[in-house]
C-alpha positions in Angstrom: -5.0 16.1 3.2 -4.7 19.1 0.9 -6.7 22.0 1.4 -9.0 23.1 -1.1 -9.8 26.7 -0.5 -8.5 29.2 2.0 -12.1 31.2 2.3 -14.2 28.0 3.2 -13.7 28.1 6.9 -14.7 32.0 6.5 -17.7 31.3 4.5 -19.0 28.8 6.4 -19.3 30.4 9.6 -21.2 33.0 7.7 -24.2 30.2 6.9 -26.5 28.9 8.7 -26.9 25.0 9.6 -29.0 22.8 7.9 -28.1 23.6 4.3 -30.2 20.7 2.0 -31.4 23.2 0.0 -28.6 26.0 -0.4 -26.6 26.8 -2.8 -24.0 23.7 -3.2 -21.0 26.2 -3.0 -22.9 26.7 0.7 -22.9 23.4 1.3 -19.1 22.8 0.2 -18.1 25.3 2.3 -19.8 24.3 5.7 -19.2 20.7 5.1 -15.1 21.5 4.5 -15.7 23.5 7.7 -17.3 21.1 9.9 -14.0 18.6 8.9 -11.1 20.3 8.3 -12.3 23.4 10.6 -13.9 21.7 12.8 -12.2 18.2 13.8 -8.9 19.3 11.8 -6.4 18.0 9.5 -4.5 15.3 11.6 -7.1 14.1 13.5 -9.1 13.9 9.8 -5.5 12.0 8.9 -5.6 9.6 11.8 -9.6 8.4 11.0 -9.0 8.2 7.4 -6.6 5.8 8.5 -7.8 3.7 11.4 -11.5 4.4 10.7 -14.4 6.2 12.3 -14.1 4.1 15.5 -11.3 6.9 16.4 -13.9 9.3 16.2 -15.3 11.1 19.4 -18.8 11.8 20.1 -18.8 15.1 19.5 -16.1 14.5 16.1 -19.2 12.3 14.5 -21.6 14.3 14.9 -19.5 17.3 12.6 -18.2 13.7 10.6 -21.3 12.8 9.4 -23.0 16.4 8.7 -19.6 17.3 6.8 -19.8 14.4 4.5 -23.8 14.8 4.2 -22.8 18.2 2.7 -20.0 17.4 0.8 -22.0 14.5 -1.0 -24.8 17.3 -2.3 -22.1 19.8 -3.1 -20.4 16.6 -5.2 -23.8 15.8 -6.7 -24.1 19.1 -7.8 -21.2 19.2 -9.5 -19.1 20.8 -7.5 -15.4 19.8 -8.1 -13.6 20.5 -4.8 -16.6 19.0 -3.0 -16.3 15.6 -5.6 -12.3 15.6 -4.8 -12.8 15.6 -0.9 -16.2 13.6 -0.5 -13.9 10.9 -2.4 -11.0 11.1 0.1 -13.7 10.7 2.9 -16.2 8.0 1.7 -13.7 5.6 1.6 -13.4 5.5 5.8 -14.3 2.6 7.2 -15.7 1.6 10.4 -12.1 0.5 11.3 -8.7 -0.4 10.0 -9.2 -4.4 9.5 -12.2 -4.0 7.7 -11.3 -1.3 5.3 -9.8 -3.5 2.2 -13.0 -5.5 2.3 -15.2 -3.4 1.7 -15.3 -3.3 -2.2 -18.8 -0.8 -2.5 -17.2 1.6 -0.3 -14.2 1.8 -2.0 -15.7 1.9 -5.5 -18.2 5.0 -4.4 -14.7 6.7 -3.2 -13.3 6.2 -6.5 -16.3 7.0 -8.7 -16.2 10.4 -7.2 -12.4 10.6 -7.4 -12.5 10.3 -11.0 -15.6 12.8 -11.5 -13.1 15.4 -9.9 -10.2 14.4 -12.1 -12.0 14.6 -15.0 -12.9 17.8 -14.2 -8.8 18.6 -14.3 -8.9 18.7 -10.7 -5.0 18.6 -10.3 -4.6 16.7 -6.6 -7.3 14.2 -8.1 -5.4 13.2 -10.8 -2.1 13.1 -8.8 -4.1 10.6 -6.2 -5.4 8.3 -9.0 -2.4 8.2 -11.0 0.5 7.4 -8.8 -1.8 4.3 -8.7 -0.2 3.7 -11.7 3.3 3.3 -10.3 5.0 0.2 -10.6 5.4 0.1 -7.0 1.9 1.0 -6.0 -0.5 -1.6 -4.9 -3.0 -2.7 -7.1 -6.4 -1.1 -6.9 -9.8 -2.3 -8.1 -12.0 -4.1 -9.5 -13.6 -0.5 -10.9 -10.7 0.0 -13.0 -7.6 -1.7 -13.8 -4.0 -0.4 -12.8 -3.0 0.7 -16.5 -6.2 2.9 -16.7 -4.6 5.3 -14.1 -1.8 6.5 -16.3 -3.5 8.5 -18.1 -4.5 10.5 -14.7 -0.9 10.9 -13.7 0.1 12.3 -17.2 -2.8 14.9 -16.7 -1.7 16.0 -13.3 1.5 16.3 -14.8 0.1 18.5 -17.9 -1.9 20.7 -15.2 1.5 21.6 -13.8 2.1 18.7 -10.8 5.7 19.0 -9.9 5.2 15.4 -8.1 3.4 14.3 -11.0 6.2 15.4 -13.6 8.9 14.0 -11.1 6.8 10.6 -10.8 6.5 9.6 -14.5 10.2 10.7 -14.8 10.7 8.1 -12.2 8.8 5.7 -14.3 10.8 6.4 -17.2 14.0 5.7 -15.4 12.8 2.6 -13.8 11.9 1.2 -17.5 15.3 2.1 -18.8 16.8 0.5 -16.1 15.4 -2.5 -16.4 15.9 -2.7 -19.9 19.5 -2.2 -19.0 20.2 -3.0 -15.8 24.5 -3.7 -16.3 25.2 -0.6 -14.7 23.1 -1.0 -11.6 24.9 -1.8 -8.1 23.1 -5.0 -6.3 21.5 -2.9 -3.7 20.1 -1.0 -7.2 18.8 -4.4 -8.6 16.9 -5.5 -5.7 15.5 -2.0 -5.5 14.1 -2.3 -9.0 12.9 -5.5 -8.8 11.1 -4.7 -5.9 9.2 -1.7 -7.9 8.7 -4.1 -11.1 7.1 -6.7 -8.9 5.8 -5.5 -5.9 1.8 -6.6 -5.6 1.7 -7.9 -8.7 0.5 -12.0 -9.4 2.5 -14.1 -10.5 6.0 -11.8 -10.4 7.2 -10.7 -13.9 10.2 -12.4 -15.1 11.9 -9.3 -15.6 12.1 -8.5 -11.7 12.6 -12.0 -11.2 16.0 -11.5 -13.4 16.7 -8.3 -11.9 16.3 -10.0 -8.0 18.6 -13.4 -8.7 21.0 -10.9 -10.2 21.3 -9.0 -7.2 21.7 -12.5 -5.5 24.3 -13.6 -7.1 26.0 -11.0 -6.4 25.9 -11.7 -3.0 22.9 -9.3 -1.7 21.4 -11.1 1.4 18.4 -9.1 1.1 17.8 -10.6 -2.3 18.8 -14.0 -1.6 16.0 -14.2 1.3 13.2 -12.6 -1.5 14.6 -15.0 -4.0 13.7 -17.6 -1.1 10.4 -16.1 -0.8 9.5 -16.0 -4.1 10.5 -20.1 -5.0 8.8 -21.0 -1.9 6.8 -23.4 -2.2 6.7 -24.3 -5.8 10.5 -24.7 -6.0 11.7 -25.6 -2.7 14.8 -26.7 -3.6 16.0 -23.5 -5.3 14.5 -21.7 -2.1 16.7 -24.0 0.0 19.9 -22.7 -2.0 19.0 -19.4 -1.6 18.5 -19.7 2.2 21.6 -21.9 2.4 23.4 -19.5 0.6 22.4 -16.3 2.7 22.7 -18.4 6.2 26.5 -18.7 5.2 26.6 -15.5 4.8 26.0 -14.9 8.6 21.8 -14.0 8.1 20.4 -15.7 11.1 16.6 -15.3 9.5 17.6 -17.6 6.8 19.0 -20.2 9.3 15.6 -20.5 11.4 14.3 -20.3 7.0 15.9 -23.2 6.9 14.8 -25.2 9.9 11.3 -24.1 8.9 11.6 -25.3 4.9 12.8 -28.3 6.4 9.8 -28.7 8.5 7.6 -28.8 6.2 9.3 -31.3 3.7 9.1 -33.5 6.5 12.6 -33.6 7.5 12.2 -33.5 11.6 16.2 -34.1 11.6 17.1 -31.2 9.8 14.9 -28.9 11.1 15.8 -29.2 14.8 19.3 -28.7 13.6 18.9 -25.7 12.4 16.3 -24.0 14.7 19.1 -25.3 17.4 21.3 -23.2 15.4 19.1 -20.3 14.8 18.3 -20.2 19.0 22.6 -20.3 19.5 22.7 -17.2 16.7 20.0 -15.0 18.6 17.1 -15.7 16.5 13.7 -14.0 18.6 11.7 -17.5 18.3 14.0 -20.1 17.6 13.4 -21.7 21.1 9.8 -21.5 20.5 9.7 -23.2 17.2 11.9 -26.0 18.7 9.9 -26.3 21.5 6.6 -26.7 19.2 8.8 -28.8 16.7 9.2 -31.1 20.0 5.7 -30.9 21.4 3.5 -31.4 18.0 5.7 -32.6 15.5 5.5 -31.2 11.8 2.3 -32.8 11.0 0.3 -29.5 11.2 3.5 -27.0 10.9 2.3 -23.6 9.2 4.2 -24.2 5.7 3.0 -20.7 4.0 6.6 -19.1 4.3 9.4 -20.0 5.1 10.5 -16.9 6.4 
């Protein structure tokens, strides 16, 4: 987390507690103080996050009376205070509940884009490498193209990340508008930024990902598997077949599970036998569920 200004910590052991009705430069400064002073930096890091279950006793108490603070600073309009109560209202209680909670998230980025608005540089450097094509995809209170324009204003405010992040952009296009000179390992790359959280894939990546395939990049044979699997089973079954005889034991055991689940008992066991001789971690265990329960209720969502 960035710091925001040097003389906060100063300041804010110069003010009293209890600051609803001081000046909201006061209250920036002793809510910045009571998190980044108080319970610091990496600890603020690691309850961002895994949530405010991390939090000790004594860490809560300066947690919440920081972002109490930091909330009037931001209502009043300060920018700093807008930029850093937006990094921190977004903690949730814990780690496996902090995608679903869609109103918390929203009130993070509402104040987020008050600050970049405001041509608060880090702001606009968070929002828009949201619109990379290899960042997940963020919403619903605004839709993935709609950050651009916040990483071409970080980059006008003088962001060397920003200006070396839409350079990246631009190469990325140009590659994949001509993608002849890129190596296999380059290709899979790409198409892994073209379609990475994104529903259904875009053909280009898919282009770019049976190109690496073919020429004979295991890596991109198993995604090739992944991404056929299971609308197209049989083209995932060529791409596993093709990257087991390359010597990948992940796509033999692929194999014994695609097999599995279009009913074919025979061939799976052979090739979970197969898998278990190679090394594979749970070979034996599928075989010995394969044996036990059959495939009637086998978990068919991947086959790797």
């Amino acid at each position: 987390m960035a710091a925001v200004d040097s003389g906060a910590t100063s300041l804010a052991r110069s003010i009293c507690e209890g600051l609803g009705t001081a000046s909201p430069d006061s209250q920036f400064a002793v809510g910045y103080y009571h998190l980044l002073g108080v319970i610091g930096e990496e600890r603020l890091r690691i309850i961002v996050l895994l949530g405010t279950d991390e939090l000790t006793t004594s860490e809560r108490e300066h947690f919440n009376k920081g972002t109490s603070l930091l909330r009037l600073a931001a209502e009043a309009g300060i920018v700093d205070a807008q930029y850093v109560f937006g990094l921190v209202s977004n903690v949730s209680q814990n780690a496996n509940v902090h995608v679903e909670n869609r109103a918390q998230h929203d009130e993070s980025e509402k104040w987020l884009i008050r600050a970049a608005d405001a041509d608060h540089p880090q702001a606009n450097l968070l929002l828009g490498r949201r619109a990379l094509p290899f960042a997940p995809r963020f919403g619903p209170f605004i839709e993935k193209p709609a950050y651009e324009r916040f990483l071409i204003r970080a980059a006008e405010l003088g962001v060397l990340d920003a200006i070396d992040l839409l350079k990246r952009i631009e190469e990325t296009a140009a590659a994949a508008n001509d993608p002849s000179t890129l190596t296999p390992v380059e290709k899979r790359n790409l198409a892994f930024d073209l379609a990475l959280r994104r529903d259904p894939t875009p053909p280009k990546a898919v282009a770019l990902m049976k190109a690496a395939a073919d020429e004979h990049n295991i890596e991109a044979m198993l995604t090739m598997a992944r991404w056929n699997w299971p609308e197209a089973p049989s083209v995932a079954q060529e791409y596993l077949l093709k990257a087991a005889e390359a010597g990948n034991v992940n796509a033999t055991h692929g194999l014994g599970e695609l097999h599995a689940c279009t009913g074919n008992v025979k061939e799976a066991r052979k090739y979970f036998v197969l898998a278990k001789k190679l090394g594979h971690a749970v070979a034996a265990l599928s075989i010995e569920e394969l044996d036990e329960w059959g495939i009637d209720d086998w978990s068919c969502q991947s086959v790797l």
